[in-house]
C-alpha positions in Angstrom: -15.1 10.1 19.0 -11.3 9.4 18.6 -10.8 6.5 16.4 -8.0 8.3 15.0 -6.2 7.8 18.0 -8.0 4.1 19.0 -5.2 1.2 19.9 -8.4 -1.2 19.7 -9.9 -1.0 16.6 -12.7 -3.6 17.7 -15.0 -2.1 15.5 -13.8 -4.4 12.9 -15.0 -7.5 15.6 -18.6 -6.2 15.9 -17.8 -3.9 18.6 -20.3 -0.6 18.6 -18.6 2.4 20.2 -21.3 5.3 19.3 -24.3 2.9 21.2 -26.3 3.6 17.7 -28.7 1.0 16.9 -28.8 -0.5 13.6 -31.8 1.3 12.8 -30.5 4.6 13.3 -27.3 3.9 11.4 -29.5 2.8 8.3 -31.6 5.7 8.5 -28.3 8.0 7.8 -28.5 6.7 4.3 -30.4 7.2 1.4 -31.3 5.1 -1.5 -28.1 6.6 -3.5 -26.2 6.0 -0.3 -26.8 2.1 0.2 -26.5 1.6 -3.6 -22.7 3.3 -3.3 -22.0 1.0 -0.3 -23.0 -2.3 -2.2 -21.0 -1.4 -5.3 -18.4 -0.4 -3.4 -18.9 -3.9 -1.0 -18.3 -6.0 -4.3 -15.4 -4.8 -5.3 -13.5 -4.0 -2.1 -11.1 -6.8 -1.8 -10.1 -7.2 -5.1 -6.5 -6.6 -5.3 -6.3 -4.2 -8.0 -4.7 -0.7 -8.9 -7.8 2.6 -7.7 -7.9 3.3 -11.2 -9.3 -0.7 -11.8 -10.9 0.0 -8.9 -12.9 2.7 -9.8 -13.6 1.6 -13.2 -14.8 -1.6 -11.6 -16.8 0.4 -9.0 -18.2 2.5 -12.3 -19.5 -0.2 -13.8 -21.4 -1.7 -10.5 -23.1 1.7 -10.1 -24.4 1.0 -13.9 -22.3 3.9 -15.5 -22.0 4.8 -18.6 -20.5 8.4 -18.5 -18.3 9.4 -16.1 -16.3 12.9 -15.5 -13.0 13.7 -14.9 -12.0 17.0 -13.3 -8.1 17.4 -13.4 -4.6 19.7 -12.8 -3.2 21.4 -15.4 -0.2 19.8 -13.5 -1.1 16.4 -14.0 -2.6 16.4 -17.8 -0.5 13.7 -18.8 -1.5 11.1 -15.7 -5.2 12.6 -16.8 -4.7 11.7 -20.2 -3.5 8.2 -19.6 -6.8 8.1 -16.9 -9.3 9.2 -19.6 -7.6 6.5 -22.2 -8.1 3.9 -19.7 -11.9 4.6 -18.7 -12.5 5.0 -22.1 -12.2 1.3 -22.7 -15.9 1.5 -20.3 -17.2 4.8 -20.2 -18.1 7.8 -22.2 -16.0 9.9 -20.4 -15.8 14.1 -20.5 -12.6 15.8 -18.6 -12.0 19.2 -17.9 -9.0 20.6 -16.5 -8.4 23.7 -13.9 -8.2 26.5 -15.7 -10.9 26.1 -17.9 -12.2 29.6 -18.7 -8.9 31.3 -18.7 -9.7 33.2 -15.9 -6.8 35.3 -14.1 -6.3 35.6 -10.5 -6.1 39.2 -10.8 -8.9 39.8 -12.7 -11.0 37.3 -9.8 -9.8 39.5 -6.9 -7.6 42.4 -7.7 -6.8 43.2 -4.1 -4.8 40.3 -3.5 -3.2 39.4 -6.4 -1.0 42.4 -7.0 1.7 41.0 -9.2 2.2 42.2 -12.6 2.4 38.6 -13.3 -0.7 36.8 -15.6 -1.6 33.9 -13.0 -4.5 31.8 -14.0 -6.7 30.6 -11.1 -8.2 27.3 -10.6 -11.8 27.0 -11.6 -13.4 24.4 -9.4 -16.7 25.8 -9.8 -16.9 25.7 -13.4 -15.1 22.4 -13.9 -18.2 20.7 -12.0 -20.4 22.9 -14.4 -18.9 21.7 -17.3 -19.5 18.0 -16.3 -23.3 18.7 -14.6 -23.9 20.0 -18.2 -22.3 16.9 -20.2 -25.0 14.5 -17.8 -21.6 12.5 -15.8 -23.1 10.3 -13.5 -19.9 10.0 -11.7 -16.9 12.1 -11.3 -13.3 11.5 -10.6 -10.6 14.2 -9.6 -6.9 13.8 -10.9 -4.8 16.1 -8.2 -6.9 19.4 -7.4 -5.4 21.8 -4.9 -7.0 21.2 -1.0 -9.8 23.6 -1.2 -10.6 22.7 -5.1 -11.3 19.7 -4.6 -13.7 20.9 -1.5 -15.2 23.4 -4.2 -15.3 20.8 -7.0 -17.5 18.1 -5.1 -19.5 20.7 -3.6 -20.9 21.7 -7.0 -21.1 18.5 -8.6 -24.1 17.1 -8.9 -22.8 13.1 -8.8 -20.6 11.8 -6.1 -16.9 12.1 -6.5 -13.7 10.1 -5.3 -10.5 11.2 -5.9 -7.9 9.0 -7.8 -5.0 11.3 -7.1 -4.2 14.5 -4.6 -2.2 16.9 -4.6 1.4 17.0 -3.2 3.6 18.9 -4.5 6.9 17.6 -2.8 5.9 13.9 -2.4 5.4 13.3 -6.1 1.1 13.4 -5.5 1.6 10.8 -2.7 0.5 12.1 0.4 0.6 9.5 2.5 4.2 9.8 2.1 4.2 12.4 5.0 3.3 9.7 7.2 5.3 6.3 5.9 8.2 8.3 6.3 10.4 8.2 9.3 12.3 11.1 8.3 9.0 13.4 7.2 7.0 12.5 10.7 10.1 13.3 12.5 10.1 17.1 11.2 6.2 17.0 11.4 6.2 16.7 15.4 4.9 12.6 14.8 5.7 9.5 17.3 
């Protein structure tokens, strides 16, 4: 498959390019799976910000705690995020660095600066909201490769309402709307 590169796009007229048959598409998902879908399904046109969107979608999966897993570097978007959901939700955030662990003392080796450098905690942040029961979890700009970590040890589903960019302001999609930023990334 190359949809990335399709000119067509008739997939949105009905158009099946992998010659699956309905049945074997359906079998790919589970009871969680089709229940995601149709919340997801009622909400999906609505024009409204993700953070109403995810509240919405919340609230269509039958929600009533939710986790947030966020970057030291964005605790004040997080804090505005968990004021907002908590209108719905009981809601339980953690940020990166919980546990105060440093880089150093994680792997000595390669972190040979004098320098106290806290790592991320990916791992740990998912623990903290497995053990406060979230039935969904939302991440507010972990690193590429945290957020990997974080939604591999969660036990909910996860959706992102920010990502990390440092130089376009968390908007990574910027990379690509820009003329100037696909020219010096190689793009047509």
């Amino acid at each position: 498959m190359q949809c990335g590169s399709c000119k067509e796009r008739n997939c949105r007229n009905n158009q099946n390019c992998t010659k699956l048959t309905f049945e074997q598409v359906e079998a790919a998902y589970n009871k969680q799976d089709k229940q995601i879908i149709l919340a997801a399904a009622k909400i999906e046109g609505e024009q409204i910000t993700r953070l109403e969107e995810s509240a919405k979608f919340a609230q269509a999966m039958g929600c009533k705690t939710i986790g947030v897993a966020f970057c030291m570097g964005l605790a004040d978007e997080a804090n505005f995020i968990v004021q907002y959901f908590e209108k719905y939700f009981t809601v339980h955030s953690v940020c990166c660095k919980v546990c105060g662990v440093g880089k150093k003392q994680f792997n000595p080796e390669f972190y040979k600066t004098k320098k106290t450098d806290i790592m991320c905690n990916p791992a740990i942040q998912a623990k903290q909201l497995n053990d406060a029961a979230t039935e969904l979890n939302f991440t507010v700009g972990l690193c590429v490769g945290h957020d990997m970590i974080f939604g591999l040890h969660s036990n909910v589903p996860v959706s992102a309402l920010a990502t990390k960019d440092r130089v376009l302001s968390h908007n990574p999609l910027g990379a690509v709307y820009s003329g100037f930023s696909r020219k010096r990334l190689g793009l047509d």
